[in-house]
VMD Tcl script that draws the C-alpha trace (Angstrom):
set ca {
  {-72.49 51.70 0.77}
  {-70.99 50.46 4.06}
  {-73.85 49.02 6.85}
  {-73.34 48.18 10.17}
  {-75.53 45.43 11.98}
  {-74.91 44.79 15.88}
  {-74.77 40.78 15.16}
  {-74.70 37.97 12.21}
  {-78.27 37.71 10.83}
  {-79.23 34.79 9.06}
  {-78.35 36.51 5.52}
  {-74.80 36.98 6.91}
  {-74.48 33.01 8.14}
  {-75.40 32.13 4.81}
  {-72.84 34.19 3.04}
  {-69.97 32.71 5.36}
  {-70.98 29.73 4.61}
  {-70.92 29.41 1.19}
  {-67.15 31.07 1.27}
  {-64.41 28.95 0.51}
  {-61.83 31.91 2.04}
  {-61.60 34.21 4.96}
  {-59.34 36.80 6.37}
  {-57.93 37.57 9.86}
  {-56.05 40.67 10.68}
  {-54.79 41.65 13.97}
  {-51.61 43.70 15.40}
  {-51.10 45.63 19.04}
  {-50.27 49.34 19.28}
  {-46.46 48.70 18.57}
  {-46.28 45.61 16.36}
  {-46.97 45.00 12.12}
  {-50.52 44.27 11.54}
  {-50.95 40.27 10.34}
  {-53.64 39.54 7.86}
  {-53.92 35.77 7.10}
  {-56.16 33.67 4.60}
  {-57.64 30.59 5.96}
  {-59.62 28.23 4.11}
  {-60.19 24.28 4.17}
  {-63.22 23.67 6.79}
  {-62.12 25.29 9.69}
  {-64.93 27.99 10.63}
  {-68.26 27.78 12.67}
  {-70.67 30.52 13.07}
  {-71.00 29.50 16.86}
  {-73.91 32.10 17.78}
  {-74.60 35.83 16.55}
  {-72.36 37.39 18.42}
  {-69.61 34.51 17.90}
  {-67.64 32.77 15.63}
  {-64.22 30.43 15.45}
  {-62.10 29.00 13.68}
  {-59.65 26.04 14.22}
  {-56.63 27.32 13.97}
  {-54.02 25.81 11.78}
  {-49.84 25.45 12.10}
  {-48.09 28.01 10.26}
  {-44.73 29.57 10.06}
  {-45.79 32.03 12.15}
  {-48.23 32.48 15.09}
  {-49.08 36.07 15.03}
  {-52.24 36.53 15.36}
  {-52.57 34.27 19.06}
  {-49.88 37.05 19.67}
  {-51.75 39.63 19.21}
  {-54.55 38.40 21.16}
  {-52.62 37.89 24.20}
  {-51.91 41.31 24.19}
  {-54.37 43.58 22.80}
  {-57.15 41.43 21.66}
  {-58.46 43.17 18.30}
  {-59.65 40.82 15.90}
  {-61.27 41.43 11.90}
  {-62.34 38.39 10.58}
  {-63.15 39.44 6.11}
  {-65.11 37.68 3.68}
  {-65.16 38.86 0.16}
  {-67.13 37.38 -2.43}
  {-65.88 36.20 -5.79}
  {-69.05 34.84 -7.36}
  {-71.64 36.58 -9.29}
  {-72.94 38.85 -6.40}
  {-70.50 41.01 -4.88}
  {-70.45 41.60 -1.53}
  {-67.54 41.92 1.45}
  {-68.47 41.36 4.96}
  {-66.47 42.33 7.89}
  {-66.70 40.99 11.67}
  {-65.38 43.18 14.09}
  {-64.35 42.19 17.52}
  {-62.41 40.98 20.15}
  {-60.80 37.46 20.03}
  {-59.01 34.87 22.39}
  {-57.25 31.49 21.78}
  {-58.17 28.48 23.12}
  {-55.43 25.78 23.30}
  {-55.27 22.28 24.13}
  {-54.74 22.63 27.75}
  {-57.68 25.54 28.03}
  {-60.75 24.05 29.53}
  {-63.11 24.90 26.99}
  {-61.00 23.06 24.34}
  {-62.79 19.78 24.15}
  {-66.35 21.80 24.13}
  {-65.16 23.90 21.22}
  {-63.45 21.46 19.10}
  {-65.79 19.04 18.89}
  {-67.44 21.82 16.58}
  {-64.70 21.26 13.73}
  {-63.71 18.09 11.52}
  {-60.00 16.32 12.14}
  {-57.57 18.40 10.20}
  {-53.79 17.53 10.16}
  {-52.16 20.14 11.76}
  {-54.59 21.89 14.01}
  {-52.70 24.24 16.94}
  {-55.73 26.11 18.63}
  {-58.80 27.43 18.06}
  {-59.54 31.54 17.78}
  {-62.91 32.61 19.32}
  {-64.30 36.20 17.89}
  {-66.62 38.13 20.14}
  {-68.03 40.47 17.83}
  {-69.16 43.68 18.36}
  {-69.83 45.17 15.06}
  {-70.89 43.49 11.40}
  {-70.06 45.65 8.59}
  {-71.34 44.66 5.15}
  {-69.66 46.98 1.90}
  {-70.61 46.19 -1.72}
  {-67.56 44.45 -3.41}
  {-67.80 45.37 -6.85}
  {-64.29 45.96 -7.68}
  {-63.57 42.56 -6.22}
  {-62.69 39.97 -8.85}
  {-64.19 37.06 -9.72}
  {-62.22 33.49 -9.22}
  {-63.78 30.02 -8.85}
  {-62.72 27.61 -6.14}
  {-61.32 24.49 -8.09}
  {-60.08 22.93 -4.48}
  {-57.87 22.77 -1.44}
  {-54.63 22.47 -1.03}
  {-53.82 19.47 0.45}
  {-49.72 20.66 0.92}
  {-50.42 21.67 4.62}
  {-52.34 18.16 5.42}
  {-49.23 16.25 4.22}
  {-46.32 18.38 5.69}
  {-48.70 18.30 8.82}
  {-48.79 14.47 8.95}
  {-45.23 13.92 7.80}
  {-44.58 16.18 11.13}
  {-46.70 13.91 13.11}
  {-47.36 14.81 16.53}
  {-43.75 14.84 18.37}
  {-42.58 17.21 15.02}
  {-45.57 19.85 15.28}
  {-44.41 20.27 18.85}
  {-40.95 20.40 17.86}
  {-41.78 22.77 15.55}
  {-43.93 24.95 17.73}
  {-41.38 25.04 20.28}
  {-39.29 26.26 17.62}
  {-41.27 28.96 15.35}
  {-44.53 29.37 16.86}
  {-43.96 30.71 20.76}
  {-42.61 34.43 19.87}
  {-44.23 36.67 17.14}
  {-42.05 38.31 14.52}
  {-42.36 41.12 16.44}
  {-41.08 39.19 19.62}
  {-44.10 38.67 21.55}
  {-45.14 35.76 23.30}
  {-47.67 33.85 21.91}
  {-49.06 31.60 24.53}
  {-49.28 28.38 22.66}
  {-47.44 26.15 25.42}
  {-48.09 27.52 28.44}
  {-50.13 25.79 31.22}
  {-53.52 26.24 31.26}
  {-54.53 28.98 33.77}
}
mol new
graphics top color blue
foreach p $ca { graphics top sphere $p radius 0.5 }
foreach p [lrange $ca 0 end-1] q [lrange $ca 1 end] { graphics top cylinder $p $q radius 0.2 }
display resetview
């Protein structure tokens, strides 16, 4: 059976952290919904009502998108160990960017990853816990390390390039925010 708790308790911190994989879905009234895995060490529990991650490059940049313009965020976790269980954050989310004034606050939070193009603040406004039990079970044998190279072999002048290229407009032709100024 579905619960609902108003914040993270400390059962729910400890769940996230022992995941390995997490889900973000967003979308706007008129565009496709995006869900996204993310993995590697990019999340932090920031308080009970807040969590972010660090957001990596990717051929797309939906879901900063989508935050720009409508601001609906679900953040999943699903376990695929021995107890089942899939917990849901609910929410409203923002990016932060490099030229934001919170970024150096917020991303001393995360380790250096190759690659890293924002960070994605949830405010959330409703945990949902459900019981998983027709969720498979898979173990973690590692990361990927294919994003860390491509990343480096980018280097910094390339991600840029390549932001400027594939990451300003959403699929569904909305702007994403990455390089404007800061407000």
């Amino acid at each position: 059976m579905a619960r609902f708790y108003p914040a993270l308790e400390a059962k729910h911190r400890d769940f996230i952290a022992a995941q390995k994989l997490f889900f973000t879905a967003s979308g706007t009234a008129d565009s496709r919904i995006n869900l996204s895995p993310k993995g590697m060490d990019s999340l932090r529990v920031l308080s009970d009502t807040r969590v972010a991650y660090l957001d990596l490059t990717g051929s797309g940049n939906e879901t900063a998108a989508h935050l720009k313009h409508d601001g609906r965020l679900t953040m999943m976790w699903c376990s695929f160990d021995a107890d089942p269980l899939i917990l849901r954050l609910y929410g409203h989310g923002r990016t932060v960017r490099r030229q934001d004034a919170q970024w150096g606050d917020l991303r001393r939070c995360f380790p250096a990853l190759p690659g890293e193009r924002q960070i994605v603040v949830l405010d959330i406004e409703a945990v949902q816990t459900s019981c998983g039990y027709a969720v498979p079970r898979y173990l973690h044998t590692g990361e990927r390390d294919t994003l860390a190279r491509w990343a480096e072999k980018k280097g910094t002048v390339g991600l840029l390039d390549y932001w400027r290229e594939k990451n300003r407009v959403s699929i569904d032709g909305l702007p994403t925010g990455l390089l404007e100024d800061a407000p």
